[in-house]
C-alpha positions as a Markdown table, in Angstrom:
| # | Residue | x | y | z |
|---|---|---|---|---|
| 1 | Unk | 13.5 | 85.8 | -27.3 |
| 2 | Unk | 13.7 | 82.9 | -29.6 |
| 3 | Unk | 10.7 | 81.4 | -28.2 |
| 4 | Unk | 9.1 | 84.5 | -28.6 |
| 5 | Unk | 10.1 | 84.6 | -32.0 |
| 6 | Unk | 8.8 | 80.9 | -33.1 |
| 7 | Unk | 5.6 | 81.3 | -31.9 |
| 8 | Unk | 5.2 | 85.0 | -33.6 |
| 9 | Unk | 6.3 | 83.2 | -36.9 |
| 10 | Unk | 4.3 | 80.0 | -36.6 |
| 11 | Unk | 1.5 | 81.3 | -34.9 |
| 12 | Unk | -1.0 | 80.0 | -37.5 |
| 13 | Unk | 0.7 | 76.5 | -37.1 |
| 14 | Unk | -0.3 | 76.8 | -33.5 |
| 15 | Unk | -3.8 | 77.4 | -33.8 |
| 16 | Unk | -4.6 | 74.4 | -35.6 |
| 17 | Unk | -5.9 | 71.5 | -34.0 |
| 18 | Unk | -3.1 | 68.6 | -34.0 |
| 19 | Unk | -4.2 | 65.7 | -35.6 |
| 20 | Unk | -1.6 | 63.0 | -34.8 |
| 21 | Unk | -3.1 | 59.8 | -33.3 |
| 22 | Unk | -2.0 | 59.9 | -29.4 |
| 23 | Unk | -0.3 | 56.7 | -28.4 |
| 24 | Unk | -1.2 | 55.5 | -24.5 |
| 25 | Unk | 1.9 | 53.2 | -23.2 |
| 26 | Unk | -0.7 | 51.2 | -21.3 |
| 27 | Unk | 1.3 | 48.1 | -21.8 |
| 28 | Unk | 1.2 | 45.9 | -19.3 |
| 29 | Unk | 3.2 | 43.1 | -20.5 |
| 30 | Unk | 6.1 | 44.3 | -17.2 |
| 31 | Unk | 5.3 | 44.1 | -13.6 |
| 32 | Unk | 6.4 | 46.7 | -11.7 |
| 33 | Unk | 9.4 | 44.6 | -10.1 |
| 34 | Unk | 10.4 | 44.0 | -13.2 |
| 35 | Unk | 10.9 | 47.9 | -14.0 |
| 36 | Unk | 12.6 | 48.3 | -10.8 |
| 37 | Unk | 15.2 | 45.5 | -11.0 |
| 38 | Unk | 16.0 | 47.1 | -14.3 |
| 39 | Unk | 16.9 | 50.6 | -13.2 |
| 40 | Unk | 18.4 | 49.1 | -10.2 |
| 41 | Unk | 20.8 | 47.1 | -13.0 |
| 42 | Unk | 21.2 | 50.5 | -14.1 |
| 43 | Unk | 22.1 | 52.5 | -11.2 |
| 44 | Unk | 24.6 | 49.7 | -10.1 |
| 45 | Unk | 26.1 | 49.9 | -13.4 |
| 46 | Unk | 27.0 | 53.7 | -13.6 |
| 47 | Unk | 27.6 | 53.9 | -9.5 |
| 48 | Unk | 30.6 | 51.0 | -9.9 |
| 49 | Unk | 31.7 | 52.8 | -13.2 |
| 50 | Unk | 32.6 | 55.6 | -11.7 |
| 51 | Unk | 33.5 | 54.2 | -8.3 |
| 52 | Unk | 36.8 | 56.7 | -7.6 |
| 53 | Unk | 39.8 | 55.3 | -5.6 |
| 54 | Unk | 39.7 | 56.0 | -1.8 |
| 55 | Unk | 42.4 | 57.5 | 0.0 |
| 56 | Unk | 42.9 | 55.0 | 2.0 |
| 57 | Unk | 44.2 | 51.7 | 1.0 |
| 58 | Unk | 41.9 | 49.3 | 3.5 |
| 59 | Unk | 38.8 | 49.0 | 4.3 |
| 60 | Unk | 35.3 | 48.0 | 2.8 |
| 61 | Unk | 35.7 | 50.9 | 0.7 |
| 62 | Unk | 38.4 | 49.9 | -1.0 |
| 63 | Unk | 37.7 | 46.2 | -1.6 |
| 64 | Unk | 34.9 | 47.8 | -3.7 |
| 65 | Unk | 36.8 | 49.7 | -6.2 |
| 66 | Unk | 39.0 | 46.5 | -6.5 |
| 67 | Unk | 36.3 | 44.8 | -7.0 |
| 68 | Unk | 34.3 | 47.4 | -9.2 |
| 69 | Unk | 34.9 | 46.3 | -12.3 |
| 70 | Unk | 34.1 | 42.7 | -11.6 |
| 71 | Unk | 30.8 | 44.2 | -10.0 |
| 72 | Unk | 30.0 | 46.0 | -13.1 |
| 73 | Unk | 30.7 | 42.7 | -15.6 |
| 74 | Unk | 27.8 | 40.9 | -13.5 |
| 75 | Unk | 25.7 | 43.6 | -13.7 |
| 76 | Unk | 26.8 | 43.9 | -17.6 |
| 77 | Unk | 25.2 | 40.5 | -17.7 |
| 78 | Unk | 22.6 | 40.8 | -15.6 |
| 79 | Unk | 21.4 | 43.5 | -17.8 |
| 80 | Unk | 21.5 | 41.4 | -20.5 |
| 81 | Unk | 19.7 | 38.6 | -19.5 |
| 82 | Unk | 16.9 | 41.2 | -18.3 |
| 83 | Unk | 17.1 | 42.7 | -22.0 |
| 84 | Unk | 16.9 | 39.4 | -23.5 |
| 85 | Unk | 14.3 | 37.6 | -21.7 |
């Protein structure tokens, strides 16, 4: 309904042409590799964050969430290196 409503009210708006310059990102100053290892930083980051404790108290599993927040510092820095270089 509020849709609806906007468009009813700015239906002249609508009409006319739009006259903003259209910006293309067709940088290509980062390699695809590049763009990967960066969301793969990413994804490491938030799947170690929130790494929950396992019920049991052996196993590969839980070495990981001892080590998780270790994990997360080097990809912290990791990341940061990316951003900066």
């Amino acid at each position: 309904m509020i849709g609806l409503a906007m468009q009813f009210i700015f239906r002249k708006k609508a009409l006319e042409p739009v006259k903003a310059n259209i910006i293309l990102l067709d940088d290509k100053s980062r390699l695809l590799w590049q763009n990967a290892l960066s969301f793969a930083v990413l994804v490491g980051i938030l799947v170690f964050t929130n790494w929950a404790r396992p019920d049991v108290a052996a196993g590969a599993w839980f070495i990981l969430y001892t080590l998780k927040w270790w994990l997360t510092g080097v990809l912290g820095l990791g990341l940061a290196a990316i951003l900066i270089g």
